[in-house]
Biopython code that builds the backbone (N, CA, C, O; Angstrom):
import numpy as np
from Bio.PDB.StructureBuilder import StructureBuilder

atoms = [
    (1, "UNK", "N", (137.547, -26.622, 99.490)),
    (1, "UNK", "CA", (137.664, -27.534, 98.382)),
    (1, "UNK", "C", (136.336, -28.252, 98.156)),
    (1, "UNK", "O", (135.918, -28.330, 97.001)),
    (2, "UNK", "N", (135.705, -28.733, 99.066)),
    (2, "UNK", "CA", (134.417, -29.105, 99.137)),
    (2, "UNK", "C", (133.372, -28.646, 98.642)),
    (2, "UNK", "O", (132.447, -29.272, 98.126)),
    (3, "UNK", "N", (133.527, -27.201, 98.831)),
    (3, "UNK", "CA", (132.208, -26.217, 98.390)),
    (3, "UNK", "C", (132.699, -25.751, 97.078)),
    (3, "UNK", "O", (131.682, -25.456, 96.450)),
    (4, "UNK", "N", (133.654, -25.551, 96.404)),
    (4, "UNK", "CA", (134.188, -24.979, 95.046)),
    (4, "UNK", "C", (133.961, -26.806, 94.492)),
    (4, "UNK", "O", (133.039, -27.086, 93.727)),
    (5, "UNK", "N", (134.579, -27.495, 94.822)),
    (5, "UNK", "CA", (133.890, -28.878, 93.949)),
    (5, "UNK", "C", (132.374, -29.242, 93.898)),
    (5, "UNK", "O", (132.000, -29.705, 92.820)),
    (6, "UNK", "N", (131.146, -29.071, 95.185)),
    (6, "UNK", "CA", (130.243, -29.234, 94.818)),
    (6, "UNK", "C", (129.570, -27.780, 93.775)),
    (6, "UNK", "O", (128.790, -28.118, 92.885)),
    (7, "UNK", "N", (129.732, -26.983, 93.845)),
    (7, "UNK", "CA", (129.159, -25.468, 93.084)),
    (7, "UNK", "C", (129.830, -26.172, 91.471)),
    (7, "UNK", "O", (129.104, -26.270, 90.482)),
    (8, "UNK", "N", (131.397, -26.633, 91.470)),
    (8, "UNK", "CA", (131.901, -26.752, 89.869)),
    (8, "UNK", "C", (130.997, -28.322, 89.520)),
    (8, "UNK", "O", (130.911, -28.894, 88.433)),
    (9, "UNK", "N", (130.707, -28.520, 90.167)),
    (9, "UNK", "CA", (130.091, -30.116, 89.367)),
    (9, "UNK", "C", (130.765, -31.157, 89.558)),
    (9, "UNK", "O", (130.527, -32.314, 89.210)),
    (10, "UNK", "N", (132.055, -30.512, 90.408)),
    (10, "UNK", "CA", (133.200, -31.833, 90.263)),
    (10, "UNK", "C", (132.777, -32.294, 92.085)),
    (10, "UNK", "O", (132.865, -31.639, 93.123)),
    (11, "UNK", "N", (132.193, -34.067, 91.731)),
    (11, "UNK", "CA", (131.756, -34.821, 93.016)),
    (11, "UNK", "C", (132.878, -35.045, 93.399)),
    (11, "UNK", "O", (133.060, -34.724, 94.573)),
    (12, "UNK", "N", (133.963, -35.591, 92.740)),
    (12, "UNK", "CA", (135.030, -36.028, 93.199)),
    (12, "UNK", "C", (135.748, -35.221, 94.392)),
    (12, "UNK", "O", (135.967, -35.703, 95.504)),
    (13, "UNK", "N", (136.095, -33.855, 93.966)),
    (13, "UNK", "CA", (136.733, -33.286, 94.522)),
    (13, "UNK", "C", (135.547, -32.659, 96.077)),
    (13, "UNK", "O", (135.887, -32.727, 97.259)),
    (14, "UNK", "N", (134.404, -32.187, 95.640)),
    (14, "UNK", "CA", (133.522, -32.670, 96.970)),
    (14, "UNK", "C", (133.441, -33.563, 97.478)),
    (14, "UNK", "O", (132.297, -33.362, 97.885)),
    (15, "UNK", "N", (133.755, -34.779, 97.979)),
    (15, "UNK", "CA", (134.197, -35.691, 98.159)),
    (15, "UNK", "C", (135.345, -36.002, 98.949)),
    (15, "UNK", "O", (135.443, -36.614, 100.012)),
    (16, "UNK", "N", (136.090, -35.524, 98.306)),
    (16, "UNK", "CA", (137.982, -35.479, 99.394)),
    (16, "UNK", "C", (137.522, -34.432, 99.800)),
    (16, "UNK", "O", (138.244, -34.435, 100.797)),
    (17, "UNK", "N", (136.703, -33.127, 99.963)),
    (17, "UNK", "CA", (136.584, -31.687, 100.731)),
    (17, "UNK", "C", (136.030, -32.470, 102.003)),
    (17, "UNK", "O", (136.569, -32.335, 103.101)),
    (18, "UNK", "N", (134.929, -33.296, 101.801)),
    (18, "UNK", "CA", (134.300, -33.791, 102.771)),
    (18, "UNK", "C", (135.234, -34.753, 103.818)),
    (18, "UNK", "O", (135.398, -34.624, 105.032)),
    (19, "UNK", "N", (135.607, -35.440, 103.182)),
    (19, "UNK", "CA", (136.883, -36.553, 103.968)),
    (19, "UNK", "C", (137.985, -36.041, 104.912)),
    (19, "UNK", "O", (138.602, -36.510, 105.869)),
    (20, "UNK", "N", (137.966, -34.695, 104.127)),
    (20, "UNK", "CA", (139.296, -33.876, 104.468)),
    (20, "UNK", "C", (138.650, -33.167, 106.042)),
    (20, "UNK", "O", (139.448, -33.207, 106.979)),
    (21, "UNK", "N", (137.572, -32.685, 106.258)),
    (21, "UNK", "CA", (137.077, -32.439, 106.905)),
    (21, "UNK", "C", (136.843, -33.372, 108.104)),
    (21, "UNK", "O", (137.195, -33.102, 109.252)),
    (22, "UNK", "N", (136.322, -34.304, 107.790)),
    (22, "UNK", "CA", (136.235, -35.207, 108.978)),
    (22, "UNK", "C", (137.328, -35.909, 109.552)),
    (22, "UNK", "O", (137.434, -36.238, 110.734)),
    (23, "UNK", "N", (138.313, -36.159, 108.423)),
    (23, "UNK", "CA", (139.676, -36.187, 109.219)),
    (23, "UNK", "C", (140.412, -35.550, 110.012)),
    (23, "UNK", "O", (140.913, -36.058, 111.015)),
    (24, "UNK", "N", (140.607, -34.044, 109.561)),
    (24, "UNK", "CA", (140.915, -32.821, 110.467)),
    (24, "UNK", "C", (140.418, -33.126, 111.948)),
    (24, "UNK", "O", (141.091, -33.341, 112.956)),
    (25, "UNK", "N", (139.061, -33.083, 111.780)),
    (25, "UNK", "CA", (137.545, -33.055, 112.885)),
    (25, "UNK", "C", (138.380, -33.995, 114.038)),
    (25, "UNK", "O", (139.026, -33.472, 114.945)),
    (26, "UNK", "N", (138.272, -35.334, 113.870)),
    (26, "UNK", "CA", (139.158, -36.743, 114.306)),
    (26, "UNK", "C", (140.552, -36.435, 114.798)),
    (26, "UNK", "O", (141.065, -36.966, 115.783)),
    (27, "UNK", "N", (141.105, -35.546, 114.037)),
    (27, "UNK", "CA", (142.689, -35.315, 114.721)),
    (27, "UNK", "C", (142.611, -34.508, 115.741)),
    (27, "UNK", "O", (143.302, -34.539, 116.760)),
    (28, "UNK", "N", (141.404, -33.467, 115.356)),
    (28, "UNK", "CA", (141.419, -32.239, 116.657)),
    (28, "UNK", "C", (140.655, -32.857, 117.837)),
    (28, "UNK", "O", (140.632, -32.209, 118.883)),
    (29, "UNK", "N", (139.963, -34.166, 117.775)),
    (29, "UNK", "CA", (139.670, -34.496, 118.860)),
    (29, "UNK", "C", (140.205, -35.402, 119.735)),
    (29, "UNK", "O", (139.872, -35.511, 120.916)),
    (30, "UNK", "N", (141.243, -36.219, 119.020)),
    (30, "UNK", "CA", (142.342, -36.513, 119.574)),
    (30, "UNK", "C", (143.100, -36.072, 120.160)),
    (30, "UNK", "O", (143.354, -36.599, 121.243)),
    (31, "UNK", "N", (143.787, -34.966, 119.764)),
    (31, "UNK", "CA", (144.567, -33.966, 120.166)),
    (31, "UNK", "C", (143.970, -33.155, 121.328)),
    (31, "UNK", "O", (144.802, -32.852, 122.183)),
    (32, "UNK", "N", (142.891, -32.795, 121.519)),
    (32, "UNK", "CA", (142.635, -32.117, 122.143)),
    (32, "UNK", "C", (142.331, -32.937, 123.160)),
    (32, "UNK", "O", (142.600, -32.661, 124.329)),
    (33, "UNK", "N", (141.628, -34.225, 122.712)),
    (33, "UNK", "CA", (141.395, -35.228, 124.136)),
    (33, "UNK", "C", (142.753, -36.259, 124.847)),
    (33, "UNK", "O", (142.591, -36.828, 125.927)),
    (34, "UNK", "N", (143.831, -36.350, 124.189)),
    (34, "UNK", "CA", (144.936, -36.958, 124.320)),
    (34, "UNK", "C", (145.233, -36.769, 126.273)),
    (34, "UNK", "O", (145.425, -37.791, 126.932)),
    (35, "UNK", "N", (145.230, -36.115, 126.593)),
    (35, "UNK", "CA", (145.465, -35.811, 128.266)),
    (35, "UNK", "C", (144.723, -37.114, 128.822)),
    (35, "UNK", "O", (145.183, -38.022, 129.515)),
    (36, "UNK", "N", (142.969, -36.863, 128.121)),
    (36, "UNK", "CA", (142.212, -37.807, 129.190)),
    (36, "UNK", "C", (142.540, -39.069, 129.010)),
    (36, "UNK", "O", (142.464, -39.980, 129.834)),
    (37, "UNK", "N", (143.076, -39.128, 127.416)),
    (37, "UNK", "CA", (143.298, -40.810, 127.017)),
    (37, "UNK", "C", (144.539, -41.529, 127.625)),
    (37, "UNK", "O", (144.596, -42.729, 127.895)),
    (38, "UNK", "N", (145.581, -40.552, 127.807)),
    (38, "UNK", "CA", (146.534, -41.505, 128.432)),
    (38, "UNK", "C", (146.195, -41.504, 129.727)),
    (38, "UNK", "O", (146.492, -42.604, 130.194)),
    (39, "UNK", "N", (145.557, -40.567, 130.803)),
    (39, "UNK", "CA", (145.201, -41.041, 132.120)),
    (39, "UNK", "C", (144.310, -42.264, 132.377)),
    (39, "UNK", "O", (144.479, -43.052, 133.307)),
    (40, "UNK", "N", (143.429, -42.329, 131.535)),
    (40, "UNK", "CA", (142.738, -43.280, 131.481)),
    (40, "UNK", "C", (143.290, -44.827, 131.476)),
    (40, "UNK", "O", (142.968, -45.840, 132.097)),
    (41, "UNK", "N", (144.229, -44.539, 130.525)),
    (41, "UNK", "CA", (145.292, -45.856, 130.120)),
    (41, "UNK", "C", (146.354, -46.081, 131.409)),
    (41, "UNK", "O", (146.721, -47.165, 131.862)),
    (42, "UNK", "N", (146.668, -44.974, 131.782)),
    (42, "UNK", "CA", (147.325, -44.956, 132.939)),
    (42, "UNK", "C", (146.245, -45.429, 134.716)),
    (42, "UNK", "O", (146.550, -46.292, 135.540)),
    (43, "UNK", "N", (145.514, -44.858, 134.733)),
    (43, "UNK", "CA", (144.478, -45.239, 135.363)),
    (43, "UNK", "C", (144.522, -47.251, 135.397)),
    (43, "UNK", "O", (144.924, -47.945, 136.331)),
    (44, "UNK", "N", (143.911, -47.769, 133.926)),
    (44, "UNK", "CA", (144.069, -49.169, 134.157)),
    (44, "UNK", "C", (145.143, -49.484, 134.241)),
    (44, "UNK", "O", (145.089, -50.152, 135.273)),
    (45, "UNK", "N", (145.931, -49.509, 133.991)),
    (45, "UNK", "CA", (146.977, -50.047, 134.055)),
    (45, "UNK", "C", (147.776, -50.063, 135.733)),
    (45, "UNK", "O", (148.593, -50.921, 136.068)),
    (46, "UNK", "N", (147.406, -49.153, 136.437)),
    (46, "UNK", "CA", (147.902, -49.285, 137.718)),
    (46, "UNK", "C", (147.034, -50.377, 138.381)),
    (46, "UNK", "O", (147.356, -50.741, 139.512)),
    (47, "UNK", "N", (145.908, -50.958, 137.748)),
    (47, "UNK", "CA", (144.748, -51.403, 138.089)),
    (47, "UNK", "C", (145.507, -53.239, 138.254)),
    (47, "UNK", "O", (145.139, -54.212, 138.912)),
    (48, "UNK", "N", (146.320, -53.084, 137.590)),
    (48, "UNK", "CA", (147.178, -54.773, 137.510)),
    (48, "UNK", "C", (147.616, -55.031, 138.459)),
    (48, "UNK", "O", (148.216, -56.097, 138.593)),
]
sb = StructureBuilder()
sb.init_structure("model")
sb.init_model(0)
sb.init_chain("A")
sb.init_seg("    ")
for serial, (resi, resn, name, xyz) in enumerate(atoms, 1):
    if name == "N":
        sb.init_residue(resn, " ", resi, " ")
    sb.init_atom(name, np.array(xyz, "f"), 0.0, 1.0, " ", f" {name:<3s}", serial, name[0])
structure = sb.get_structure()
């Protein structure tokens, strides 16, 4: 969507291609890091 909106002229829609992208980006690194984040959380928390 990004690359067919910047080639058509339309910024807009390059624009949400771009957003759309870095959001994806953000979920898959969540997701993929989610294991270390709750040990971590788990980790402090035994720390009380």
């Amino acid at each position: 969507m990004g690359a067919f909106g910047h080639y058509s002229g339309n910024f807009q829609q390059s624009y949400n291609g771009r957003k759309g992208v870095m959001v994806a980006g953000l979920a898959a690194l969540l997701t993929g890091g989610a294991s270390q984040i709750v040990r971590f959380f788990v980790g402090q928390g035994s720390q009380f």
